[in-house]
NUGUTOR-618420 format. One record per residue (C-alpha): y, x, z; residue in three letters. Coordinates in steps of 0.02 Angstrom, whole numbers, plus 50000, padded with zeros to 5 digits. Example, Ala and Ser with C-alpha at 12.3 -4.5 7.8 and 13.67 -1.06 7.14 Angstrom:
<rs>
497755061550390ALA
499475068450357SER
</rs>
This chain:
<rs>
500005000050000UNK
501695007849953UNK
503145007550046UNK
503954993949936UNK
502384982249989UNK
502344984350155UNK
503504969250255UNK
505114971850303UNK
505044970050483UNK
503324980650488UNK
504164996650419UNK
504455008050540UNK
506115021250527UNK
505915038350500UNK
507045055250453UNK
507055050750264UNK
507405031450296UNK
509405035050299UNK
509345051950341UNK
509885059850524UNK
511275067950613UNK
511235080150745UNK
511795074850927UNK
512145093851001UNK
510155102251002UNK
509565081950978UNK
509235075950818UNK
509055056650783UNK
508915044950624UNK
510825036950575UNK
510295019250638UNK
510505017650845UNK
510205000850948UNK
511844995651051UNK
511154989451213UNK
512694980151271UNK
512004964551269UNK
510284967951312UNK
510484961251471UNK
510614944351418UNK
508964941451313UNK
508154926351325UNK
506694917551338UNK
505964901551219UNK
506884891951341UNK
508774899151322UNK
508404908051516UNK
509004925451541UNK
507194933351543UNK
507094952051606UNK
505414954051498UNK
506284947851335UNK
507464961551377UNK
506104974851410UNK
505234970151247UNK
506994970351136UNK
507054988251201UNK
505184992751168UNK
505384985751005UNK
506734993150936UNK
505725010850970UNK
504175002350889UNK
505255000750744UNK
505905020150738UNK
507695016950825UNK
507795035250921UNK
509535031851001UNK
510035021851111UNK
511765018251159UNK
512155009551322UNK
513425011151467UNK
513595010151643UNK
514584992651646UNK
513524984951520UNK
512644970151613UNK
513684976751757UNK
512194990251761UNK
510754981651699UNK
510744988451529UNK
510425007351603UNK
508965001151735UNK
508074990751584UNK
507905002651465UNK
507275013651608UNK
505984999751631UNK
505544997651442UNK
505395017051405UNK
505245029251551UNK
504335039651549UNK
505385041451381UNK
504565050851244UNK
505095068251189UNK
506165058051025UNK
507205048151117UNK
509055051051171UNK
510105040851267UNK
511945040951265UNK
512905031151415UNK
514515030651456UNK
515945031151597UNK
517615026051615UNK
517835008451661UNK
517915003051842UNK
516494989451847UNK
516824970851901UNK
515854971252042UNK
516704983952117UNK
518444974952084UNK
518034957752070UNK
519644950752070UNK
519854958351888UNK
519304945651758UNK
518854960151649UNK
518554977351704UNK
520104990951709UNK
519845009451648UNK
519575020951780UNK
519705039551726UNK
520005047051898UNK
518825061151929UNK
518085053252069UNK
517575035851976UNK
516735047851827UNK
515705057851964UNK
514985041252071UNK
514645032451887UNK
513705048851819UNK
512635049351981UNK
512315030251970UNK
511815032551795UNK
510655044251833UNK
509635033651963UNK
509785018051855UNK
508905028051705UNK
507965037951816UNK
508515054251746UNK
509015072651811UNK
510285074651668UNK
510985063651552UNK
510655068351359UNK
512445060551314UNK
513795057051420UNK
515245046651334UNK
516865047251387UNK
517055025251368UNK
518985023851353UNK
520595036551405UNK
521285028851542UNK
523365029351536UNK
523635028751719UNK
522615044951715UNK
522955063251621UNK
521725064151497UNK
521295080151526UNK
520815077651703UNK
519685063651658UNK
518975076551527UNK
518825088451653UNK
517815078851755UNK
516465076051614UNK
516575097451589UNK
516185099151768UNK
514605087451774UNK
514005096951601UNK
514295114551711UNK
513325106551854UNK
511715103251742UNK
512115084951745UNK
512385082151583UNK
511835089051416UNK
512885083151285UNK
514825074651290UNK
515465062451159UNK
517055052251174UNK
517635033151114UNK
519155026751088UNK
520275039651038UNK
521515045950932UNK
521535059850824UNK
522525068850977UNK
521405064751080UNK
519965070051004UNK
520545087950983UNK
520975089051153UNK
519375087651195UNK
518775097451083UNK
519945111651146UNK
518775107851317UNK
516955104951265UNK
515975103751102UNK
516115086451070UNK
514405078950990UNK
515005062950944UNK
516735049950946UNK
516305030250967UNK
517695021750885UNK
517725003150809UNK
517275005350633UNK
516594993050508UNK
517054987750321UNK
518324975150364UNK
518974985050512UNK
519565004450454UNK
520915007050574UNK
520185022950630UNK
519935029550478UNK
520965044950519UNK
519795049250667UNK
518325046150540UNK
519025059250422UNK
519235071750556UNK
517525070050625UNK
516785073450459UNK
517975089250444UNK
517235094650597UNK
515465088750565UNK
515515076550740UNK
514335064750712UNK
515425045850737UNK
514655030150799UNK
515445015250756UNK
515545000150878UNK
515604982850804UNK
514914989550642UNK
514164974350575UNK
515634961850640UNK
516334959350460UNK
518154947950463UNK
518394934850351UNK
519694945850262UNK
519514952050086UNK
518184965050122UNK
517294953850244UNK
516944939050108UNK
516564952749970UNK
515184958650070UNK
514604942250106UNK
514734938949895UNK
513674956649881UNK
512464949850016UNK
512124933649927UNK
511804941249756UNK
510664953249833UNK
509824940049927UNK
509894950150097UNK
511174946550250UNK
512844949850265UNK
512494961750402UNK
511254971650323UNK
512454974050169UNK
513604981450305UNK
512524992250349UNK
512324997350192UNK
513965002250152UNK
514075012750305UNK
512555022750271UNK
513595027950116UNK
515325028850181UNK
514865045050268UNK
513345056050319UNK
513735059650478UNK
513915038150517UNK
512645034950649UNK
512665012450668UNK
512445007450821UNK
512414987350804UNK
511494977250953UNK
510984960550996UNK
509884952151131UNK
508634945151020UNK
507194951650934UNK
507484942350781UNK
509064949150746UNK
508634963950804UNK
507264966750679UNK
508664958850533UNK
509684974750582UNK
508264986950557UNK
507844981050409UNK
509594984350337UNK
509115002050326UNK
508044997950169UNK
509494988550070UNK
510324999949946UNK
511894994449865UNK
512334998949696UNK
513805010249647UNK
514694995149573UNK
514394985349746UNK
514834999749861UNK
516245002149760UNK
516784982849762UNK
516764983349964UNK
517525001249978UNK
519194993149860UNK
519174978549973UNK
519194986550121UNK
520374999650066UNK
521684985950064UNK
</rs>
């Protein structure tokens, strides 16, 4: 049976799929699972159902997903301890990236969402948290969530340096930033990845794109399948439906192409979709059709 016969949803990712990038010594293949919403998978009967959450997880290894991307708010914790629970012991292909930066809701519950917290101190408790929830010594990737502009960046960068120094983390990648931002981190630590919001309706960041790829950082975009109903948006949806695939898998798409160091990261708390997102990595789009949503979202 070749490739082309086997179904979708039973083809597992490897290197060649879309290719890989290289997370400091780590590599992984250029389509990650987002476990923000992990927390809240569900059972047959719309309940929040820890299992359904273990086997999302489990599943999206079965599949060939080799990076997962979580953070220490996400499920105000939960997202860390479950993928503990799905994988650990984890196997030798696996990396983890979490993050810190945020001061969580249930430590400041009058917040209806939750502040960024860059002090020092917040980074340190959150990185030793982390490590309990995921039941690790040191974390593979430690991301630095969001600067914080009651706080000097630099001393919120510092804090990450130190825990690397200590052994306590491997690898440091930062989201949110600017262009400025990003090189002053890199003035501080090799950087091995920025997690900026990024899809083909959405290029705000394009600047911070272009000077990851000049310096060969590997960037993860958030949201990456959350097309607008803008220009580019509905010409991927026009793409999708001549293809016959989904809207989100043409996204996809049209990331794997827009750059070779683009590592996807799209989640979801349901298998189903889940196993739609994977199978994105076998849609190829034409030159004429990556071209049609490049010029739409270009404007």
């Amino acid at each position: 049976m070749t490739t082309e016969e086997i179904p979708m949803d039973a083809r597992t990712l490897d290197d060649t799929t879309v290719g890989t990038v290289s997370l400091g010594d780590r590599t992984v293949g250029r389509l990650g699972f987002g476990a923000m919403r992990v927390s809240s998978a569900r059972n047959a009967e719309g309940k929040r159902d820890r299992a359904e959450a273990v086997r999302l997880c489990r599943r999206a290894y079965e599949r060939g997903v080799r990076f997962f991307d979580t953070a220490d708010i996400y499920g105000l914790g939960e997202s860390e301890e479950i993928i503990a629970e799905a994988l650990h012991p984890y196997p030798d292909d696996l990396v983890i990236g979490t993050k810190a930066g945020f001061r969580p809701a249930r430590m400041d519950p009058g917040h209806a969402t939750m502040p960024p917290s860059g002090r020092p101190e917040n980074i340190r408790v959150q990185a030793e948290k982390s490590l309990t929830a995921l039941r690790l010594d040191c974390l593979p990737v430690y991301q630095v969530h969001v600067p914080d502009p009651s706080v000097p960046y630099a001393d919120t960068l510092g804090a990450f340096a130190d825990l690397q120094q200590e052994g306590k983390v491997a690898h440091i990648g930062v989201c949110n930033v600017s262009e400025a931002q990003l090189e002053l981190a890199r003035s501080m630590f090799p950087v091995v990845s920025v997690q900026n919001r990024y899809n083909a309706s959405d290029r705000a960041f394009e600047s911070v794109l272009a000077a990851c790829e000049a310096a060969g950082i590997p960037f993860l975009p958030w949201q990456p399948i959350a097309v607008q109903p803008n220009l580019a948006g509905r010409t991927v949806a026009e793409v999708a439906a001549e293809m016959g695939v989904l809207p989100q898998q043409v996204a996809l798409a049209w990331l794997f192409r827009r750059s070779p160091l683009m590592l996807p990261i799209p989640g979801t708390s349901k298998v189903a979709h889940l196993d739609d997102n994977i199978d994105g990595a076998w849609v190829s789009l034409s030159d004429e059709d990556y071209g049609r949503i490049d010029r739409a979202a270009a404007l």
